[in-house]
C-alpha positions in Angstrom: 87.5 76.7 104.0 89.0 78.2 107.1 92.6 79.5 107.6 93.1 76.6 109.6 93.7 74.1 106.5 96.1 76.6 105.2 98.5 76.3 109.1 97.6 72.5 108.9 99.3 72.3 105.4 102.0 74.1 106.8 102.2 71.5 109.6 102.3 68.4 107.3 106.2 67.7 107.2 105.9 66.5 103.2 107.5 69.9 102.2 110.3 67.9 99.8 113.0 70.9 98.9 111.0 73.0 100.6 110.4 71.7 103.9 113.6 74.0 105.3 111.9 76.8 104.6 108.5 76.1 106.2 110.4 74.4 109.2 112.1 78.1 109.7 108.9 79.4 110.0 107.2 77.1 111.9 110.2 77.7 114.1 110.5 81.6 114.1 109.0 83.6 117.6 106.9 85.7 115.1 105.1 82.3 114.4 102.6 82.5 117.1 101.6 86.0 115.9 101.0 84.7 112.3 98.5 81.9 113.6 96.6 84.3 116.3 96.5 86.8 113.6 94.8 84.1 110.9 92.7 83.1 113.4 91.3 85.8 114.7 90.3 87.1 110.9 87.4 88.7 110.2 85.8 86.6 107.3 82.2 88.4 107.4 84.6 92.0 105.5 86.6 89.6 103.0 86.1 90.6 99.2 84.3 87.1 98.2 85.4 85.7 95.2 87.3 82.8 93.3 90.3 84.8 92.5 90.1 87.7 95.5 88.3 86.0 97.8 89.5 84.1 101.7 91.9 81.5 99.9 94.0 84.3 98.3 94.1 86.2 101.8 95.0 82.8 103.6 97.9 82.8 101.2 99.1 86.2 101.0 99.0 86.1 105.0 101.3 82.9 104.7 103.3 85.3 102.6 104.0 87.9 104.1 104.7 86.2 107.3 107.5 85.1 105.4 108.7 88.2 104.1 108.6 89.3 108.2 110.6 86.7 108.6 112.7 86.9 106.6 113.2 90.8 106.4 113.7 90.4 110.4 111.1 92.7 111.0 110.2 93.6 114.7 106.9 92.0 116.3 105.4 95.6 116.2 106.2 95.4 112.4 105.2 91.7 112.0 101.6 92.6 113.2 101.2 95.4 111.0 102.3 93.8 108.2 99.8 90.8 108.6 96.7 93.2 109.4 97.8 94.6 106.2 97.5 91.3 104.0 94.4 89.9 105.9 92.5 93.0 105.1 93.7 94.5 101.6 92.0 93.8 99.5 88.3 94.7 101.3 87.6 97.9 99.5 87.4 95.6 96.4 84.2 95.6 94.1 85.2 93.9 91.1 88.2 91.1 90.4 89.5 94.0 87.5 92.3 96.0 87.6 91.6 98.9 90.3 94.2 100.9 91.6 91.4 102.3 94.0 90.3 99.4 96.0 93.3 100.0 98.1 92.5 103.0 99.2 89.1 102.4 99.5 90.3 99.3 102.0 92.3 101.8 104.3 89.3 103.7 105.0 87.6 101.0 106.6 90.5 99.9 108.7 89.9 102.0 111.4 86.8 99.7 112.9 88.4 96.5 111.4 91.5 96.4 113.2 91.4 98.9 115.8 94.6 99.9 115.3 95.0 103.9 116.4 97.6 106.4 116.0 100.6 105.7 114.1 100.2 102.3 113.5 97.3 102.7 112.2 98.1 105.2 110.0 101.4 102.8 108.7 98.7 100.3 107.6 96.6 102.3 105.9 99.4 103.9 103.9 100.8 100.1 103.2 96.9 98.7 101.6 96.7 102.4 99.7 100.0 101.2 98.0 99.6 98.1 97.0 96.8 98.5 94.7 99.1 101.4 93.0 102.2 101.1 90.6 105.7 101.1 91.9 106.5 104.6 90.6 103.3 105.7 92.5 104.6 103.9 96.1 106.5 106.8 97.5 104.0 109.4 97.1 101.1 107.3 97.9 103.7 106.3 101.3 104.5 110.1 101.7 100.6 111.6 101.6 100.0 109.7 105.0 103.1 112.1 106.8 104.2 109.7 109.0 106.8 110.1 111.3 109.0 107.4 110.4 108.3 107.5 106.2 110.9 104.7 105.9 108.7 102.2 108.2 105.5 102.9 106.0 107.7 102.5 102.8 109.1 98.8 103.7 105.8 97.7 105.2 104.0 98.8 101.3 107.0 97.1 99.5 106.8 93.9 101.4 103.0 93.8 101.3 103.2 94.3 97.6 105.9 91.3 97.7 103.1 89.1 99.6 100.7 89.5 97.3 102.4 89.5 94.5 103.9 86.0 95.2 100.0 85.1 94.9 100.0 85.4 91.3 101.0 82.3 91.0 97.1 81.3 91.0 96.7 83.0 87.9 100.0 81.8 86.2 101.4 85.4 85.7 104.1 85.5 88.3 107.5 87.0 87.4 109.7 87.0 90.4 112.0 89.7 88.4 108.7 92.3 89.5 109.2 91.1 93.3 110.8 93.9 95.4 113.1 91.8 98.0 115.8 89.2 96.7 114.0 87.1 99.4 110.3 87.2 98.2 112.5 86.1 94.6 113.8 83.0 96.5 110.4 81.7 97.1 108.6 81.8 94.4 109.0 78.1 93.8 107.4 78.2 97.3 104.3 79.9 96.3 103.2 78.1 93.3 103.5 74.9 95.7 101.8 76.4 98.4 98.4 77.6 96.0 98.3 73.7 94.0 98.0 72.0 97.8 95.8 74.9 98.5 93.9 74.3 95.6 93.9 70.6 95.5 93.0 70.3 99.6 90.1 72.6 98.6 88.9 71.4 95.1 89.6 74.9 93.5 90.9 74.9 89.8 94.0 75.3 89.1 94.1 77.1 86.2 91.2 79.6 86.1 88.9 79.5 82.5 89.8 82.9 81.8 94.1 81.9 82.1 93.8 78.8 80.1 92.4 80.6 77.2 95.0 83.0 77.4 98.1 80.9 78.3 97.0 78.3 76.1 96.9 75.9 79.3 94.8 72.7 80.1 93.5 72.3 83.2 96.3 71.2 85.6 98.9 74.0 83.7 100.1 72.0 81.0 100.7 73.7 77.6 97.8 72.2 75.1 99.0 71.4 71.6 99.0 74.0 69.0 95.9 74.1 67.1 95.6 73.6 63.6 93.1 76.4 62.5 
C-alpha cells in the first residue's frame, strides 16, 4: 500500500476525540511539506518487512510531522526531521534489536536524500541515534561536531519520539519512555492511527509473536487464563 492511504485516512473527518488534533495538522503550513515529502519516498531502499517495513515508515512520517508541529520547528527543521523518519530504518537487516542499523542507515543517506553540508550531516547524526539508548544520544549527537549540537540533539530526540509512538503495533508502548510532554499527549493518537492503518490494509493487529507474549487474542483482547 502506498503512503497515500495513510494522508487519505488523515482526510476522512471520522477522527471522534481526535479529529482536533488531525484538523491542526491538516491545517498547519508545514502540512504541504509532510505530503510532498511522503510522496516523493523512495520505496525501492525501505527495509521490507511486517513489523519494519513501508507501513511503519508511513506512520512514523505521520509522527513526526506531528512532533514538528507541535515542537514549532522551522520548515528547514520540519524537512529534516521527515527525511529522517522516512529513511531510518534502511540500514536494517533483521527485525531484532540492533543498535547498529542506525548507523548503518546514515551512511547511505548521502545518495538517498541528497542532502549536503550541514543538514546532511544533522540527519545522519538524528537516524545514528535513534537505534541507540538514551544515555548513548549525546555522544552519538556530539561525534558528528556539528555546529549547532543543540539542533542535531532535538532533531534525534524527536525522531526517537516518532518512532517510538509506533510501538503501538507491537503493544509495548509506554508513553512515560517518550521524550516530549507532547509525543505523551498522543499516544491515544497512535494506537488509533496503526488499527485504521491495519484494518484499511488487512495487516494483523496483534503480531503472533505479541500475542504469545501478552497473552492477547487477535484484535488485543486479554485471552482467559489457562488452566494448565
Amino acid at each position: 500500500m502506498s503512503m497515500q492511504l495513510l494522508l487519505d485516512l488523515l482526510s476522512t473527518p471520522d477522527w471522534g476525540e481526535h479529529q482536533p488534533l488531525v484538523n491542526r495538522l491538516l491545517r498547519w503550513p508545514g502540512y504541504d511539506l509532510f505530503r510532498q515529502t511522503a510522496q516523493e519516498l523512495n520505496y525501492a531502499v525501505l527495509y521490507d518487512s511486517a513489523l519494519h517495513g513501508p507501513g511503519h515508515i508511513y506512520r512514523t512520517l505521520c509522527h513526526g510531522a506531528f512532533c514538528a508541529l507541535e515542537e514549532h520547528l522551522s520548515p528547514q527543521d520540519t524537512r529534516l526531521l521527515l527525511l529522517a523518519c522516512a529513511y531510518h530504518d534502511i540500514g536494517r537487516e533483521n527485525d531484532s534489536l540492533d543498535e547498529l542499523h542506525g548507523w548503518r542507515a546514515a551512511q547511505q543517506l548521502p545518495g538517498i536524500t541528497g542532502l549536503t553540508g550541514e543538514d546532511l550531516t544533522l540527519v545522519q547524526a538524528a537516524v545514528d541515534a535513534h537505534s541507540r539508548s538514551d544515555e548513548a544520544l549525546d555522544s552519538t549527537v556530539e561525534g558528528y561536531q556539528l555546529a549547532d549540537p543543540q539542533r542535531g540533539l532535538t532533531l534525534a530526540a524527536l525522531l526517537k519520539d516518532a518512532d517510538g509512538l509506533d510501538r503501538v503495533r507491537i503493544w509495548d508502548l509506554d508513553p512515560a519512555y517518550l521524550r516530549r510532554e507532547t509525543s505523551r499527549q498522543r499516544a491515544a493518537f497512535a494506537k488509533e492511527l496503526y488499527l485504521r492503518y491495519q484494518r484499511k490494509t488487512g495487516g494483523v493487529l496483534v503480531p503472533a509473536f505479541v500475542q504469545e507474549w501478552k497473552h492477547l487474542d487477535e484484535e488485543g483482547n486479554p485471552l482467559p487464563p489457562s488452566d494448565t
